[in-house]
C-alpha positions as CSV (number, residue, x, y, z in Angstrom):
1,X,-1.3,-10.1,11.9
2,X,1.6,-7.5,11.3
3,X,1.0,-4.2,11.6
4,X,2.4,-1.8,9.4
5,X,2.3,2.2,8.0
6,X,1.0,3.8,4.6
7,X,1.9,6.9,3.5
8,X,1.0,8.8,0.9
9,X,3.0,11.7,2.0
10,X,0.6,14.3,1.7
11,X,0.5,18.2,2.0
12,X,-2.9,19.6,2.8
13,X,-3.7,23.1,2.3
14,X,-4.1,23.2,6.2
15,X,-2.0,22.8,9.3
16,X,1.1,24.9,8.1
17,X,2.8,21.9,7.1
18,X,5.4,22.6,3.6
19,X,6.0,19.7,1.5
20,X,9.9,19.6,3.0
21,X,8.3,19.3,6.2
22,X,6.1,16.5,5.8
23,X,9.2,14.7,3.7
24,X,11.2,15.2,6.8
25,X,8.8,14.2,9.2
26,X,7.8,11.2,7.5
27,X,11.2,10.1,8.0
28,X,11.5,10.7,11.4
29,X,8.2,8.6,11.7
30,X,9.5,6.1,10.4
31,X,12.9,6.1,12.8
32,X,10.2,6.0,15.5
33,X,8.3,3.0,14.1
34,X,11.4,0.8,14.0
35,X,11.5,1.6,17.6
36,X,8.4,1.0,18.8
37,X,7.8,-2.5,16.8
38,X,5.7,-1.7,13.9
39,X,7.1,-4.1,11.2
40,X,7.4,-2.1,7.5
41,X,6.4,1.3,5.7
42,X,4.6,1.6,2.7
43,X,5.0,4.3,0.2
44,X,2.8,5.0,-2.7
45,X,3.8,6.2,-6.2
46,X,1.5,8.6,-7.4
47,X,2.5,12.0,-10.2
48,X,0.7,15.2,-10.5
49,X,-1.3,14.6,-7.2
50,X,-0.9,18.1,-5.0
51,X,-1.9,18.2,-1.7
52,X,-3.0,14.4,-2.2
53,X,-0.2,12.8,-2.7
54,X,3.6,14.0,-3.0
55,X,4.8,10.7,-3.0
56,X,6.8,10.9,-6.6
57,X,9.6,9.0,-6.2
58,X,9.2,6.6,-3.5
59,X,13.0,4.8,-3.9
60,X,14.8,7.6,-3.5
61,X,12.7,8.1,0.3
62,X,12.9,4.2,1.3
63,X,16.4,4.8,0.3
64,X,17.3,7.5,2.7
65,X,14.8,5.6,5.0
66,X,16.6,3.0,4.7
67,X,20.0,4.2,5.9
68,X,18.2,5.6,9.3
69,X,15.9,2.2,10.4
70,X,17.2,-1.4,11.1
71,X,14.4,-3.6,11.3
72,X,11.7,-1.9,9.9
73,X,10.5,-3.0,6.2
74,X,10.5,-1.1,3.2
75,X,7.5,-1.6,0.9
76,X,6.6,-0.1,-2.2
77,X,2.8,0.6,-2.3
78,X,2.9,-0.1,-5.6
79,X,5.2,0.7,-8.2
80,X,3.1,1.2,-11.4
81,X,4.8,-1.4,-13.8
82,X,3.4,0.2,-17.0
83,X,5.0,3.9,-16.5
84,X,8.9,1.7,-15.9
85,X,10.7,-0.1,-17.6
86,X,10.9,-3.3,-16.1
87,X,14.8,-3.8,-16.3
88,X,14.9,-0.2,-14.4
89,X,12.7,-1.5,-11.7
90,X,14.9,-4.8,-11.3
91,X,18.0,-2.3,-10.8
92,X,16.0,-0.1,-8.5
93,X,14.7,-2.8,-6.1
94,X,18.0,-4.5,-5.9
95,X,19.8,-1.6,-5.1
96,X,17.5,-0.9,-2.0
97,X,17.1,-4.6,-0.9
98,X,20.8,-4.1,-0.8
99,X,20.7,-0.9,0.7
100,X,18.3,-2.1,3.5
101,X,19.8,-5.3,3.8
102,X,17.1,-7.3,2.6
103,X,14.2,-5.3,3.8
104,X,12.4,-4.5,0.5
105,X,8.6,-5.7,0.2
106,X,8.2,-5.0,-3.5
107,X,4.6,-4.4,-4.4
108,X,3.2,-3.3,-8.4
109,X,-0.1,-2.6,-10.1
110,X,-1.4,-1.0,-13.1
111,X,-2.0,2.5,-11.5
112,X,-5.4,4.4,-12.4
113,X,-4.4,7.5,-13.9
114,X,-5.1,8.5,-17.4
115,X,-3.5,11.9,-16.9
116,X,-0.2,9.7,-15.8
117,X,-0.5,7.7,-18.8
118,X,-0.8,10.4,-21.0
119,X,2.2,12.2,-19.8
120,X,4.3,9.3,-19.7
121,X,2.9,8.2,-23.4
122,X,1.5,4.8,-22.4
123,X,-1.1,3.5,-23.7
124,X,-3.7,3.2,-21.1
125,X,-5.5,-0.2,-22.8
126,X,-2.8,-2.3,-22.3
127,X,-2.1,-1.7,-18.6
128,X,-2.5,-5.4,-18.0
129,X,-0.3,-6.8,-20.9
130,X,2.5,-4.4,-19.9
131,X,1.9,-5.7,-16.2
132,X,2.2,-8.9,-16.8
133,X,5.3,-8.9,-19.2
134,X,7.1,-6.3,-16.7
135,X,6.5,-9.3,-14.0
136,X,7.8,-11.9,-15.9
137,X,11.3,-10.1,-16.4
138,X,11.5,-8.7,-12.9
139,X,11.0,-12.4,-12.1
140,X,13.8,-13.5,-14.5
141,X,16.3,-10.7,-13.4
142,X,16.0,-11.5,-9.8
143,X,16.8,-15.0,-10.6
144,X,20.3,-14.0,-11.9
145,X,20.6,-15.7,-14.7
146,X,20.7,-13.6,-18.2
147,X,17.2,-12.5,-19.1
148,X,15.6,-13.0,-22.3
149,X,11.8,-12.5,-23.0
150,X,10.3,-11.7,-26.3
151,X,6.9,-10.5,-25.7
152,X,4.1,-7.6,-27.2
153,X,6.0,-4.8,-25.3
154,X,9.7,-5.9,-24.4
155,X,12.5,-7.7,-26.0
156,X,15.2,-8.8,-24.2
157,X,18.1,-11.3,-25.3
158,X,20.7,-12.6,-22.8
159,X,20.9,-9.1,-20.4
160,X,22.6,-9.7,-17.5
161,X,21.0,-7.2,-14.7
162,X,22.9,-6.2,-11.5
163,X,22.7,-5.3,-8.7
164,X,20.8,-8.7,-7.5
165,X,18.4,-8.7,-4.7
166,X,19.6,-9.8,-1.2
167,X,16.4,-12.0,-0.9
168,X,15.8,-15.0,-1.6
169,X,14.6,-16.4,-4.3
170,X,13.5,-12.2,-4.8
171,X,11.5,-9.8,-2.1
172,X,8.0,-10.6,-1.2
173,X,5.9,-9.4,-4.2
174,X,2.4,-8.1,-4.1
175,X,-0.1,-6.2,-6.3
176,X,-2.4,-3.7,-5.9
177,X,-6.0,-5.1,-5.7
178,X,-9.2,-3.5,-6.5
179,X,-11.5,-5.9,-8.4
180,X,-12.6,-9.1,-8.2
181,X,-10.9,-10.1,-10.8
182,X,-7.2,-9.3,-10.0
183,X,-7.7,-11.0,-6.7
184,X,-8.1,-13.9,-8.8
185,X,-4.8,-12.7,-11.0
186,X,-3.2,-12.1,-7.9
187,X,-3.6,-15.7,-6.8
188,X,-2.6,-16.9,-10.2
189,X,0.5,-15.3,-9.9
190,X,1.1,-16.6,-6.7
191,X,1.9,-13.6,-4.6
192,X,0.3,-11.4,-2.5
193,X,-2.8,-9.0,-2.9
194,X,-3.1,-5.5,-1.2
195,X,-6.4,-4.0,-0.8
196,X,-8.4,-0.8,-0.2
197,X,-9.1,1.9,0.7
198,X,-11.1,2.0,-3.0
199,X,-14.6,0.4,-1.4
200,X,-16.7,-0.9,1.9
201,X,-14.8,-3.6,3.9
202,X,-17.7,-5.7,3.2
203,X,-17.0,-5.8,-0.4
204,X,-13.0,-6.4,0.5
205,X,-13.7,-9.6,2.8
206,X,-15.5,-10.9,-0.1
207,X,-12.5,-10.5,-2.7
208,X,-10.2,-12.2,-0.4
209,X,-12.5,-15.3,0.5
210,X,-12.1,-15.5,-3.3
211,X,-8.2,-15.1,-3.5
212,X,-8.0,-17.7,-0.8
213,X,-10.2,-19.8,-2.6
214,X,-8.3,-19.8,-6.2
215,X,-5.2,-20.0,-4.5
216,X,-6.2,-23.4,-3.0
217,X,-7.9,-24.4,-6.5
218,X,-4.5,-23.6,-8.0
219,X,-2.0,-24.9,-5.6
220,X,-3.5,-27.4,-3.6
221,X,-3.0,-27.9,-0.2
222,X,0.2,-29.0,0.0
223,X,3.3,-27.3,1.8
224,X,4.1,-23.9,-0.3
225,X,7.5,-23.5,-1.4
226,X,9.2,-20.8,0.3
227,X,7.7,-17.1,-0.1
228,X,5.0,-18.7,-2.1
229,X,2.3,-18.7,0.5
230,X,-0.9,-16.8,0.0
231,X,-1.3,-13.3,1.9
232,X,-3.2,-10.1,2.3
233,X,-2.1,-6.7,3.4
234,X,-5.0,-3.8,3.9
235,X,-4.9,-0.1,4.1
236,X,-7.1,1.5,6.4
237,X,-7.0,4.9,7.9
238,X,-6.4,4.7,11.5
239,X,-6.1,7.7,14.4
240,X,-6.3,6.8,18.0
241,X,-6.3,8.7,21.3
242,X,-7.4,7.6,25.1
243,X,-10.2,9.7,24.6
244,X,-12.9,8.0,22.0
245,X,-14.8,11.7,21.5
246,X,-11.3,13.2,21.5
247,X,-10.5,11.2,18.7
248,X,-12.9,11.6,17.0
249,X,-13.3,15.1,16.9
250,X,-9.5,15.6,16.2
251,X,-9.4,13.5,13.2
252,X,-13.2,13.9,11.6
253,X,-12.2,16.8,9.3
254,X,-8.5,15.7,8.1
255,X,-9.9,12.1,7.5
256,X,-12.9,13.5,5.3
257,X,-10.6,15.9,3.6
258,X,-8.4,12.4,2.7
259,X,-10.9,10.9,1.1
260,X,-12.8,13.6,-0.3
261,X,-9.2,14.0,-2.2
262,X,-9.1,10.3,-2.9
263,X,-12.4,10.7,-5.0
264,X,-11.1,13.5,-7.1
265,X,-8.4,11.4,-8.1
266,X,-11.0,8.8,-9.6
267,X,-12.6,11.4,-11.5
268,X,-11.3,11.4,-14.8
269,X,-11.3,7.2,-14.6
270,X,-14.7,7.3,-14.1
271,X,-15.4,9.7,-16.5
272,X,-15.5,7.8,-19.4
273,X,-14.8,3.6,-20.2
274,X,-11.4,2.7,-20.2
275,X,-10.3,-0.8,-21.8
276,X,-9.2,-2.9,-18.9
277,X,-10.7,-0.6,-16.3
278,X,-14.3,-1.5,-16.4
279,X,-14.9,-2.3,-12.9
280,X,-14.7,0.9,-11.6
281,X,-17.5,2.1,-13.5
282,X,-19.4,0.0,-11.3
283,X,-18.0,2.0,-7.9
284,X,-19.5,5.0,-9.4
285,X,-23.2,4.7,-6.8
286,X,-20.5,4.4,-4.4
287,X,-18.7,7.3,-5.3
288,X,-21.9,9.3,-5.5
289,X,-23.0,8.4,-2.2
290,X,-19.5,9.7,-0.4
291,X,-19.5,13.1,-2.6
292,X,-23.2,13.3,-1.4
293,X,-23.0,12.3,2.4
294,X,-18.8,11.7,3.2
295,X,-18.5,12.3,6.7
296,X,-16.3,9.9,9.0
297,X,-19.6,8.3,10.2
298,X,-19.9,7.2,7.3
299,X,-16.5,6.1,6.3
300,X,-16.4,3.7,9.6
301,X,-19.4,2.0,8.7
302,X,-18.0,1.1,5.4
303,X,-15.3,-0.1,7.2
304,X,-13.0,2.3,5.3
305,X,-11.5,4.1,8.4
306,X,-10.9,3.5,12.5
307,X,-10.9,6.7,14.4
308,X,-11.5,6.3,18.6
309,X,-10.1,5.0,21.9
310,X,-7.4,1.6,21.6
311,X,-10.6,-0.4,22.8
312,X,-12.7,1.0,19.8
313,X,-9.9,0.0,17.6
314,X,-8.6,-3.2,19.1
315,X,-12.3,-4.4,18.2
316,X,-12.7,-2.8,14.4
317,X,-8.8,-4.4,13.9
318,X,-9.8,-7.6,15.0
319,X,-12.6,-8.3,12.3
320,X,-9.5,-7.6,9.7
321,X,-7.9,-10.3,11.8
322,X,-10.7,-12.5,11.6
323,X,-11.3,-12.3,8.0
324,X,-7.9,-13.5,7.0
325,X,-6.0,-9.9,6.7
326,X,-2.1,-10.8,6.9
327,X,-0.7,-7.2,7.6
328,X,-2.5,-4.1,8.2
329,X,-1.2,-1.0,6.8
330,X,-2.2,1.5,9.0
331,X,-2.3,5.4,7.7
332,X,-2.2,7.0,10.8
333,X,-4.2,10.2,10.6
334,X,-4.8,9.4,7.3
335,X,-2.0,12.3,6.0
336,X,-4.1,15.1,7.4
337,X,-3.1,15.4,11.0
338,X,-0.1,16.9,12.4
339,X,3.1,14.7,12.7
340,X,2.8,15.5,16.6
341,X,-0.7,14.1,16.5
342,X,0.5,10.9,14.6
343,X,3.5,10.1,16.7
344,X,1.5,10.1,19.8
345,X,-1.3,8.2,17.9
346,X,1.4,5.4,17.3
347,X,2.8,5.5,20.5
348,X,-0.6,5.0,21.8
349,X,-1.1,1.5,19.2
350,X,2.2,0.2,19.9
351,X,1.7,0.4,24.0
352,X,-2.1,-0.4,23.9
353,X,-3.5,-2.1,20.8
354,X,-0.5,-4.1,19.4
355,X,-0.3,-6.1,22.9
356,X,-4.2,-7.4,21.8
357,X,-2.9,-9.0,19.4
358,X,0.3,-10.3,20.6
359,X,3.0,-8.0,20.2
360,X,5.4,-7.2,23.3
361,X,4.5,-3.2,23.9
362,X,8.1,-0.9,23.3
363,X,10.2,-0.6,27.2
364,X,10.5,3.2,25.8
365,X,8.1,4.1,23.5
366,X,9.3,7.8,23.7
367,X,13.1,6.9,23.5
């Protein structure tokens, strides 16, 4: 399992912490995670989002990230396809696969927004035909050869598209994952699903028994070709300190004020039915419950959050492990804590939790 970091770069009204400051923090967090042996970084795109989520334009920060890691990937966590056009995205990825020499992980989904849909005139109902159509000629452009698709949306004839993607055939590719159902698209696509933090781990291990289980329907069993292999990556909100009631008590108000946020950003989808967005309106006992009773309690028993000691997380990351999770993306005091706090919290994993599950701990974590 590889262990990675999700940011949604955000700038809570407490802690003293500006917006330039957690930009520039971030980044030095992320020179510090190539050090220490995390393997990639994972950056959300989200609009009109304060103190959630400042996170706007996630290529121009990979970019400059880029130029001050070496080994660490680069993930978008996810572009949303729908707002782009697809031919921009295909010149945007390539130009930081290139700038990162060939450390882009290139993740897309629909987003859930109406008030970005609205802005950027799209119309929300076809989320999924734009998706789709948008994959196809990202597809096409990172195979080189002149693109042309004629589809509902696009229409393309002969464009050539440069730059071109270091990676061969393209940059892993994976999509955002809520419901059952694009678990299944995910594995119909053939490329990798990334889940939570929407709903219980219990409801997660569920969807991706069923990813693996189309895939195999799909594919067979026979040897994948090359970056074609089935894989999960989950977020989860991690803090960890030697002290379990230390931990706890450092990270219980910052990691309910995270999710507290992450509900009001459902609020307007769950409002009202949107075409193509119907499962959500099933989450909505599960969002009354956490506006009722959120509390990090909670939160770890839906298996939404790890907060303790590295033994107490060692075990809770070990049933991700179990259940087939590929790559962990690990939001390390979930935004809300102080970059001090989260460097020490992933020195502490990389010296005393990675090693559980195989990884050689950094000679100098502090160098």
């Amino acid at each position: 399992m590889d262990f990675d970091l999700f940011y949604e770069l955000s700038v809570p009204p407490f802690g003293d912490r500006t917006e330039d400051r957690v930009l520039c923090d971030t980044l030095e967090e992320l020179e510090l995670a190539d050090r220490l042996g995390f393997d990639a970084a994972w950056l959300v795109e989200h609009h009109f989002m304060p103190g959630y989520s400042h996170s706007a334009a996630p290529e121009v920060f990979l970019a400059a990230a880029s130029q001050r890691t070496r080994r660490l990937r680069l993930g978008h966590g996810i572009i949303p396809l729908p707002y782009h056009h697809p031919v921009h995205v295909a010149e945007r990825a390539a130009t930081l696969d290139i700038l990162s020499g060939g450390r882009l992980e290139l993740g897309f989904g629909r987003g859930f927004s109406p008030r970005e849909y609205a802005v950027f005139g799209v119309d929300m109902a076809a989320s999924r035909s734009l998706t789709e159509e948008s994959l196809a000629i990202l597809r096409a452009a990172f195979a080189g050869s002149p693109v042309t698709f004629h589809g509902r949306h696009y229409d393309i004839d002969g464009l050539t598209v440069v730059p071109r993607v270091v990676q061969r055939p393209h940059p892993p590719l994976w999509t955002a994952a809520v419901s059952p159902d694009s678990f299944e698209l995910a594995a119909r696509l053939g490329i990798g699903a990334l889940a939570g933090p929407f709903k219980p781990w219990i409801m997660v291990r569920e969807d991706l028994r069923r990813y693996r289980r189309h895939w195999a329907r799909l594919r067979g069993t026979g040897a994948p070709a090359p970056g074609e292999n089935p894989r999960v990556g989950m977020t989860v909100g991690i803090y960890c300190e030697r002290n379990h009631r230390e931990a706890r008590a450092a990270a219980a108000d910052g990691v309910v004020w995270f999710y507290r946020q992450l509900l009001e950003q459902s609020r307007e989808l769950l409002a009202r039915l949107y075409t193509g967005y119907e499962y959500y309106r099933r989450m909505k006992p599960l969002r009354a419950l956490l506006e009722r009773a959120v509390s990090l309690p909670l939160l770890e028993a839906m298996g939404m959050v790890i907060v303790g000691d590295p033994a107490h997380c060692i075990r809770r990351l070990r049933e991700f492990e179990r259940a087939g999770v590929d790559r962990v993306l690990l939001a390390v005091g979930a935004g809300a804590l102080s970059s001090a706090q989260v460097r020490a919290a992933m020195e502490l994993l990389a010296a005393e939790v990675l090693p559980a599950f195989g990884r050689t701990p950094p000679r100098d974590p502090g160098g």
